[in-house]
C-alpha positions as a LaTeX table, in Angstrom:
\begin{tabular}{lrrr}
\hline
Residue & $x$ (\AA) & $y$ (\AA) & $z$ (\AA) \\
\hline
Unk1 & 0.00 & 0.00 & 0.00 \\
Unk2 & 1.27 & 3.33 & $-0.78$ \\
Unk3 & 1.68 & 5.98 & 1.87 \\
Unk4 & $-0.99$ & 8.67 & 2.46 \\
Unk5 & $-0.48$ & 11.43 & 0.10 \\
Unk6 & 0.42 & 14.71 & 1.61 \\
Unk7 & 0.08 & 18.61 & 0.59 \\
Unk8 & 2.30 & 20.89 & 2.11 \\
Unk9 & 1.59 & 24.65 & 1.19 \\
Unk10 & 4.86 & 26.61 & 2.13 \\
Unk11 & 3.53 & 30.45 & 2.05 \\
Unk12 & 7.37 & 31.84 & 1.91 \\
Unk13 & 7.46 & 35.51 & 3.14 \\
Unk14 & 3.92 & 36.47 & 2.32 \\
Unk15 & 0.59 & 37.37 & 4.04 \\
Unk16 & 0.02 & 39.72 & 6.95 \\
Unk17 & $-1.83$ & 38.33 & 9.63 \\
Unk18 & $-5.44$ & 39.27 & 8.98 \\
Unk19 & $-4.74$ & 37.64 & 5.64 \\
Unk20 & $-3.23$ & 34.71 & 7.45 \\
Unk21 & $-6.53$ & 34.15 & 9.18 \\
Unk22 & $-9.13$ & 34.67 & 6.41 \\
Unk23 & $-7.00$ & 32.15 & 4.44 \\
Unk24 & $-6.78$ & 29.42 & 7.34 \\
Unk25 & $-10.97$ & 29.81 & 7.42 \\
Unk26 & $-11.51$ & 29.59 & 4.14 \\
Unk27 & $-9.33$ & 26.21 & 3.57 \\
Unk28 & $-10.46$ & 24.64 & 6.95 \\
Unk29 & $-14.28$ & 25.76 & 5.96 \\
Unk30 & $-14.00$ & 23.27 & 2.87 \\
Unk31 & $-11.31$ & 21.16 & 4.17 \\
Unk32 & $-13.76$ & 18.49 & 5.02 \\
Unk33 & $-13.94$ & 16.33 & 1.43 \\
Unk34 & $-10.21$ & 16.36 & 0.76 \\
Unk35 & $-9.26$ & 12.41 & 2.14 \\
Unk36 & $-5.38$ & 13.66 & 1.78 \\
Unk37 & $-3.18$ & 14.76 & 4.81 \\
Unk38 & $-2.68$ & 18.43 & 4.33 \\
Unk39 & $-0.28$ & 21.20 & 6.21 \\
Unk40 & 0.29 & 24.43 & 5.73 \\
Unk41 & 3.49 & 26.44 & 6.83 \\
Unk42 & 3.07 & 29.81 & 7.74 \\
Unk43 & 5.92 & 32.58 & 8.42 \\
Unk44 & 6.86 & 32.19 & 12.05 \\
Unk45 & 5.45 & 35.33 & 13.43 \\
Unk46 & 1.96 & 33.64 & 12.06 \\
Unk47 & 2.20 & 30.60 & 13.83 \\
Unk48 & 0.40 & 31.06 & 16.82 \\
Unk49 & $-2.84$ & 32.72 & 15.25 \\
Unk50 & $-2.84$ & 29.97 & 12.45 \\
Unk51 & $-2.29$ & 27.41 & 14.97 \\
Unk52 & $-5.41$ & 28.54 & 17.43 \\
Unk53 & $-7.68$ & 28.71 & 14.41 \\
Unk54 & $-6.35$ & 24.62 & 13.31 \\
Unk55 & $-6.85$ & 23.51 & 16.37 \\
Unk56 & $-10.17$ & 21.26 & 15.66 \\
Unk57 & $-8.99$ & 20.89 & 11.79 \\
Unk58 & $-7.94$ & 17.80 & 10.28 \\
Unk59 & $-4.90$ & 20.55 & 8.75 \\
Unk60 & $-1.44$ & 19.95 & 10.56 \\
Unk61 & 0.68 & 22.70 & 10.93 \\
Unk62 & 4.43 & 23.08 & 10.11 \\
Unk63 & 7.36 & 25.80 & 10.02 \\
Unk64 & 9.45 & 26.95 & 7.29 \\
Unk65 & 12.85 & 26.57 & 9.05 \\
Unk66 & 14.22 & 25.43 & 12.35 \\
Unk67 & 17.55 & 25.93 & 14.77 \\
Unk68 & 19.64 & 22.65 & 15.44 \\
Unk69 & 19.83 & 23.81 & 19.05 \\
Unk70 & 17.19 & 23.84 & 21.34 \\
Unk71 & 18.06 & 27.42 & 23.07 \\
Unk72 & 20.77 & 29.98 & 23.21 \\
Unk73 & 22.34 & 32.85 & 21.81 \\
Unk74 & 20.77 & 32.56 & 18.37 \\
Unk75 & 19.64 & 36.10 & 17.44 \\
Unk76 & 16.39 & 35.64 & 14.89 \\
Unk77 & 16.22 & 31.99 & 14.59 \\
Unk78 & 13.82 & 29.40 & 15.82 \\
Unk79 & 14.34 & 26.12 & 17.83 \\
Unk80 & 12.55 & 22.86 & 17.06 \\
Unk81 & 10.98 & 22.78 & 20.72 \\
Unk82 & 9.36 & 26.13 & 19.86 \\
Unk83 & 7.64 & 25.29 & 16.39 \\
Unk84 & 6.16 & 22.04 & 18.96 \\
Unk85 & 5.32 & 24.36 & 21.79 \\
Unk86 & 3.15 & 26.34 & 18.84 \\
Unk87 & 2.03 & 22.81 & 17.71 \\
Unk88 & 3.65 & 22.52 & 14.82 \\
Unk89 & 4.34 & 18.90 & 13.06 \\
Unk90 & 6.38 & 19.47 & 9.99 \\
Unk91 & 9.33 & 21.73 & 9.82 \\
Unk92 & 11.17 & 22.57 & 5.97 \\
Unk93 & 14.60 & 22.18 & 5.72 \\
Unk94 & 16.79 & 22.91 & 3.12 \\
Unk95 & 14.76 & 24.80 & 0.74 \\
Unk96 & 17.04 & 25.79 & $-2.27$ \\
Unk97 & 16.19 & 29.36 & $-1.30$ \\
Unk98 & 18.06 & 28.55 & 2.11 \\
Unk99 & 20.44 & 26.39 & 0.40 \\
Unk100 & 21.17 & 29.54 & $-1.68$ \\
Unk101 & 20.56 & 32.92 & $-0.34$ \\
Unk102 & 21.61 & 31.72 & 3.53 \\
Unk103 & 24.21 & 29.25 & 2.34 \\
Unk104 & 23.15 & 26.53 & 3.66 \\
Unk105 & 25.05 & 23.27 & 3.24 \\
Unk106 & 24.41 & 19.51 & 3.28 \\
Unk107 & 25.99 & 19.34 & 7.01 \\
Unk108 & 24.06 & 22.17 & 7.94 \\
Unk109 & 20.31 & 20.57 & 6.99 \\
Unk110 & 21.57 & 17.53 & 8.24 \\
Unk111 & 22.13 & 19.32 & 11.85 \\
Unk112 & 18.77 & 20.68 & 11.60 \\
Unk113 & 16.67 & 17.48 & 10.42 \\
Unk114 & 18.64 & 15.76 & 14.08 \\
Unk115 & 17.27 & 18.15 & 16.16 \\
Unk116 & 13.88 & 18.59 & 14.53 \\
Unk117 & 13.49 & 14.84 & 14.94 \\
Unk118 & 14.76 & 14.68 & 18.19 \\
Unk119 & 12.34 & 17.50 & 19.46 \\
Unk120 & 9.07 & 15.36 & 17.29 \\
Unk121 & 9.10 & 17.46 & 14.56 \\
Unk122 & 8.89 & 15.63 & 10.78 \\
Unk123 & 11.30 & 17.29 & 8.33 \\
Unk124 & 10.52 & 17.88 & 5.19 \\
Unk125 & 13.90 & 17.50 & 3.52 \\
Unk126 & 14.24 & 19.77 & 0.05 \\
Unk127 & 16.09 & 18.71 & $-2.73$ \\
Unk128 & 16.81 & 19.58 & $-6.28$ \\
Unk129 & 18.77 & 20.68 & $-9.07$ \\
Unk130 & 19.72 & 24.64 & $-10.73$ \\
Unk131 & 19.31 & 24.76 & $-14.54$ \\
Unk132 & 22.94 & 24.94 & $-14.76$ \\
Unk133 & 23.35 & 21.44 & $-13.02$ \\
Unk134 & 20.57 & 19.87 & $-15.59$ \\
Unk135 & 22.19 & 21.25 & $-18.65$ \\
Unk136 & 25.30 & 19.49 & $-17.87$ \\
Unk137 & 23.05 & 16.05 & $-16.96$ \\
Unk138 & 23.96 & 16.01 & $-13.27$ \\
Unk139 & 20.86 & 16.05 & $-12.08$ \\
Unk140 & 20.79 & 13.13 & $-10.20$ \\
Unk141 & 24.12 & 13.30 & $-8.91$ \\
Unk142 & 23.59 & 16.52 & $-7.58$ \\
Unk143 & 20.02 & 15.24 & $-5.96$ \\
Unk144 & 22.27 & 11.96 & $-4.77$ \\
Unk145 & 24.72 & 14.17 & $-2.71$ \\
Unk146 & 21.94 & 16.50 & $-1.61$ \\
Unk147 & 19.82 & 13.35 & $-0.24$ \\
Unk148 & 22.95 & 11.19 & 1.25 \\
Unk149 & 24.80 & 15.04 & 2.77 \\
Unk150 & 21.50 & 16.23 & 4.40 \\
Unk151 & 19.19 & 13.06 & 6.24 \\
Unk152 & 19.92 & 12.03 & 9.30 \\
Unk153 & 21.45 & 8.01 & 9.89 \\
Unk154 & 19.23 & 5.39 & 10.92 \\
Unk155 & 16.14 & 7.08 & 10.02 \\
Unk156 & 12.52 & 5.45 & 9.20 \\
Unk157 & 9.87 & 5.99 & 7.20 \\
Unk158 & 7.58 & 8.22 & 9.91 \\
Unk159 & 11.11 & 10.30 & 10.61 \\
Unk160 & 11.51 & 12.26 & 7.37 \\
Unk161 & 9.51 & 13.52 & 3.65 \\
Unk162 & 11.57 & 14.36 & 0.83 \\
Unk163 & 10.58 & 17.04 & $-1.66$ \\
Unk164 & 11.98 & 16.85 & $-4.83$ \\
Unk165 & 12.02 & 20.82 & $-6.18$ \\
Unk166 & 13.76 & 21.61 & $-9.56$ \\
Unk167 & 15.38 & 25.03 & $-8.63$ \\
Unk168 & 14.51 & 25.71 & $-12.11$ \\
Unk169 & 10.90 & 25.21 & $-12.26$ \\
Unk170 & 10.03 & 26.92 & $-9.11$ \\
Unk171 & 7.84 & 29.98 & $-9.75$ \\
Unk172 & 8.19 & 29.81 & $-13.51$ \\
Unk173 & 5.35 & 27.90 & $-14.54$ \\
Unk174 & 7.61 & 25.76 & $-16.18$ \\
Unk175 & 7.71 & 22.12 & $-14.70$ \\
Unk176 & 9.72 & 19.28 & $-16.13$ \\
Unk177 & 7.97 & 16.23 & $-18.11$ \\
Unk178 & 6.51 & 13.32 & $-16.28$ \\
Unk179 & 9.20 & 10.98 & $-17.46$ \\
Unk180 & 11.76 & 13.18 & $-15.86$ \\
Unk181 & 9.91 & 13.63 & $-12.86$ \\
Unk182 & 9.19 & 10.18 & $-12.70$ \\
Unk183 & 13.16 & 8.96 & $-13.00$ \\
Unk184 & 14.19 & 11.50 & $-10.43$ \\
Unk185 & 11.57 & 10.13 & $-7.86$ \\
Unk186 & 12.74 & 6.96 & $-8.70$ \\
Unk187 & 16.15 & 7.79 & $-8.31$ \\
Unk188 & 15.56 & 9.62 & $-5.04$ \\
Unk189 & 13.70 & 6.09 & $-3.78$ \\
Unk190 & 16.80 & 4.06 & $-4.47$ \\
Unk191 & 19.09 & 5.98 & $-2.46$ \\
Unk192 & 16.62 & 5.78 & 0.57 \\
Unk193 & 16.60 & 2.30 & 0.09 \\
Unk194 & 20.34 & 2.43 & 0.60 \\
Unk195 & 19.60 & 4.30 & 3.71 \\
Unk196 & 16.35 & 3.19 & 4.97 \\
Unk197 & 15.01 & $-0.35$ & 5.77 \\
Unk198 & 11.06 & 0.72 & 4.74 \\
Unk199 & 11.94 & 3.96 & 2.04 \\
Unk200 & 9.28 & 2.43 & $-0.31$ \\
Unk201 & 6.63 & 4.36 & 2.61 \\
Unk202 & 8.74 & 7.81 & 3.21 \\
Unk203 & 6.79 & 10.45 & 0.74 \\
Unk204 & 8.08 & 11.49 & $-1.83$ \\
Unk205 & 6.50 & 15.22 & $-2.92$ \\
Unk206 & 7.31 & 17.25 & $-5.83$ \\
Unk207 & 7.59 & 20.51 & $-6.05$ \\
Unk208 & 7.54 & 23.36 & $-8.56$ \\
Unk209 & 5.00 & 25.58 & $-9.88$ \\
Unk210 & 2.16 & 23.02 & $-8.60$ \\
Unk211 & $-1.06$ & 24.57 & $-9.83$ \\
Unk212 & $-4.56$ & 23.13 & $-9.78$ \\
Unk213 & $-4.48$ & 22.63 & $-13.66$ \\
Unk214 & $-1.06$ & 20.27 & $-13.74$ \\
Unk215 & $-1.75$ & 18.57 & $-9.77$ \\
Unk216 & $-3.52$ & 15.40 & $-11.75$ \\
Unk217 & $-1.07$ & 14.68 & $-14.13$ \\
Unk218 & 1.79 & 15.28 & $-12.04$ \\
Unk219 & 0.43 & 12.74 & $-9.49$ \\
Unk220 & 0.47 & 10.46 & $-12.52$ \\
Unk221 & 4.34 & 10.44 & $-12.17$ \\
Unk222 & 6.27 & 7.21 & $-10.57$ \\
Unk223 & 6.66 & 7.36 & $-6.78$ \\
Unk224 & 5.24 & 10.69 & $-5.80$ \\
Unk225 & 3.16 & 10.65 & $-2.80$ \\
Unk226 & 1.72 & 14.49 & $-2.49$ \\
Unk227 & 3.26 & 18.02 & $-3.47$ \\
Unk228 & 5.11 & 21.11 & $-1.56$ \\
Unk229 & 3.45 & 23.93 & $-3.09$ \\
Unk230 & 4.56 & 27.30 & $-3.11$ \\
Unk231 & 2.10 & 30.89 & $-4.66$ \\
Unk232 & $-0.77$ & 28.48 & $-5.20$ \\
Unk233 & $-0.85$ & 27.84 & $-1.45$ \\
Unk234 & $-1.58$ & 31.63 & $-0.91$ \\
Unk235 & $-5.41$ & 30.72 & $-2.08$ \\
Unk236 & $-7.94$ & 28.85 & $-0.32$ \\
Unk237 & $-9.40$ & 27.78 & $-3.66$ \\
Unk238 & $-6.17$ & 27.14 & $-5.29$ \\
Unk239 & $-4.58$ & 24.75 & $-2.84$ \\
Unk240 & $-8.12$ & 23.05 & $-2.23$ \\
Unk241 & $-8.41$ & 22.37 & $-5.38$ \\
Unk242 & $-4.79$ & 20.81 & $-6.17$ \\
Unk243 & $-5.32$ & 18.75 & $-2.73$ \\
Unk244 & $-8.74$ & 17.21 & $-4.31$ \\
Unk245 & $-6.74$ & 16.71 & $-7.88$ \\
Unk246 & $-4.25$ & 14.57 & $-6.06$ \\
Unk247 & $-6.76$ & 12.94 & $-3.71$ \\
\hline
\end{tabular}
């Protein structure tokens, strides 16, 4: 049996938090027919209000980034325990947007996926080539190093989700062909087998420029198991709609 399909909507560094709230209603309002797990990862100054107003949903909540230490001297950043304390069950790691604007390395994601297991948080491990690194057909060597450098040892199949986002199809409505998407996923599932005793039940999500009109046939790709989605998150009917296409 395949693992539960999840939806993750990352909203980035958008809304305010009045628009935070109207958004949470109007997905948990018609929340009710989607038989998919979804979660929805606000900025962190959003948390709390999101998180009061999920409380009786079936929609889990997540961050967009974590600490690897639990407290300290750590100016601006956010420790596991917290996004738990705010009841939080996913946490994003390594977004190529982290990986690239705050430098973040392998070792680094790797540090943070430890601690947001250790404090019960799921990590939802990004990975994925630039258009640079497909040109020159290194695709899955570059998703290889990414996958092996950044998760955790001895981890199981309810410790981690991988997302698998191009860098070069995010936000440009451009998305790669099923085969492709289909070979990295299966790529990606072999080197968790290599890792994992049970990797054929981590997820497996893709993610880049998910919109309601592509959700159905991307689903139709081997070994994906739900989506990250980015700008489509940031509307009730948009996500809803992309959650009931991969349902």
């Amino acid at each position: 049996m395949a693992p539960r399909s999840l939806i993750v909507g990352n909203w980035k560094m958008n809304m305010n938090c009045l628009s935070s709230k109207a958004l949470v209603v109007n997905i948990t309002r018609n929340v009710r027919s989607i038989a998919i797990e979804l979660a929805i990862c606000p900025p962190f100054v959003y948390l709390l209000p999101v998180s009061l107003l999920l409380s009786s949903s079936k929609v889990v909540l997540g961050g967009q980034d974590c600490h690897n230490y639990k407290s300290g001297a750590h100016t601006g950043d956010i420790a596991p325990e917290m996004l738990v304390d705010l009841g939080c069950t996913y946490v994003i790691l390594g977004h190529s947007e982290r990986r690239t604007y705050h430098s973040e390395n392998n070792a680094v994601i790797r540090s943070k996926a430890k601690a947001a297991i250790r404090a019960g948080l799921i990590p939802i491990i990004c990975v994925g080539e630039t258009e640079i690194e497909r040109s020159a057909g290194k695709a899955l060597e570059v998703v290889d190093n990414q996958i092996r450098g950044s998760l955790p040892e001895q981890i199981n199949s309810n410790d981690v989700v991988i997302a698998y986002e191009p860098v070069w199809a995010i936000g440009t409505n451009c998305i790669p062909n099923i085969e492709y998407i289909s070979t990295i996923h299966s790529h990606i599932r072999k080197i968790l087998s290599d890792i994992c005793c049970d990797a054929v039940n981590i997820r497996l999500l893709y993610g880049g420029s998910v919109k309601p009109d592509n959700a159905k046939k991307l689903m139709s790709a081997v070994n994906i198991n739900g989506a990250l989605v980015g700008s489509a998150s940031l509307q009730a009917e948009d996500f809803l709609a992309i959650a009931k296409e991969m349902s």
